[in-house]
N, C-alpha and C positions, 0 to 999 in steps of 0.2 A: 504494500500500500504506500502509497504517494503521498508523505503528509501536505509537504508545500502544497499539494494540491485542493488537500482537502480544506487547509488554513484558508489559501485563496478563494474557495468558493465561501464559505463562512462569510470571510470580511466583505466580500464584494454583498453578498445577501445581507449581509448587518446594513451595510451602506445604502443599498437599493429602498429598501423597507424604511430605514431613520429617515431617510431624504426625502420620501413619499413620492420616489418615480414607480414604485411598485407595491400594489397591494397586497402578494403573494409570489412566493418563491418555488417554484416545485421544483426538488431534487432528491438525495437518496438520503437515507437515514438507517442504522443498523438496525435489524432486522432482532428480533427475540431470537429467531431459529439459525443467529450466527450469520446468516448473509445480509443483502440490502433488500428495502423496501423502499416504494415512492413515499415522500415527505411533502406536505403542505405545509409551509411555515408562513406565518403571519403575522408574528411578533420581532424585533430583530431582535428581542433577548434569546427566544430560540432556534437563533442562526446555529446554535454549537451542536443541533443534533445532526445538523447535514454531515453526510462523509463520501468519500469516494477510495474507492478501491476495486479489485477484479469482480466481485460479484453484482458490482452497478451494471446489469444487464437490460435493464425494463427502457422502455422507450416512452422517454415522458411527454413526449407531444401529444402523446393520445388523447390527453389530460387537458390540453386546450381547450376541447370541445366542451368540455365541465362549464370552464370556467369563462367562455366566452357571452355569457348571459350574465345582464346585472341580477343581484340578489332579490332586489326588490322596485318595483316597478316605477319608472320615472327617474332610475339613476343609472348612471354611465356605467357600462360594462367594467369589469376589473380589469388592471393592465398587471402582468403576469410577467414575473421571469423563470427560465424554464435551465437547468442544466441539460444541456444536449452532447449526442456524443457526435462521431462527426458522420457514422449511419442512420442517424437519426434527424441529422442536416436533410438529410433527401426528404422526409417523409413532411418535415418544415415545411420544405421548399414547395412540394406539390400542395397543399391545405393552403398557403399563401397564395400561388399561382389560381389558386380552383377559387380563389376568394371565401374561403372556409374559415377563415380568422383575420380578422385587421394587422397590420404589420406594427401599426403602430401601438399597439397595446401589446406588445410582446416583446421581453426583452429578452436575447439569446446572450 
């Protein structure tokens, strides 16, 4: 496992979330059963559960779909930042191209 890496996505999510370009961060988190799970974080206090290492497999763009609707009616959709990995750039890139998510509310 990559710690600088894992450091670097932390801070960058503490920083996104404090600053309020982003309402939510989706990346990985350790998992009970020893591997990774996808992480929703919303707090920058709980940027420290995000991690990355070999078992970060899941493809978090799926997860746009979730989150591209406001919560409740009359307010702006959420702007999202997503750890992607760079096969998971492809599956971006087509949902973008298809017009399936705003680009602007998405921060990779």
């Amino acid at each position: 496992m990559d710690e600088s890496i894992t450091t670097e996505i932390r801070n960058k999510a503490r920083e996104l979330l404090e600053s309020d370009q982003v309402d939510c961060v989706i990346g990985y988190e350790a998992s009970p059963r020893g591997g990774s799970r996808p992480a929703f974080i919303y707090d920058p206090a709980e940027a420290g559960r995000l991690t990355w290492n070999e078992s970060c497999v899941h493809n978090l763009v799926t997860y746009l779909h979730d989150k591209k609707k406001p919560r409740r009616r009359g307010e702006e959709p959420p702007r999202v930042a997503v750890v992607v990995k760079p096969c998971d750039s492809r599956s971006l890139n087509v949902l973008l191209a298809e017009q399936q998510i705003e680009r602007q509310r998405v921060f990779v």
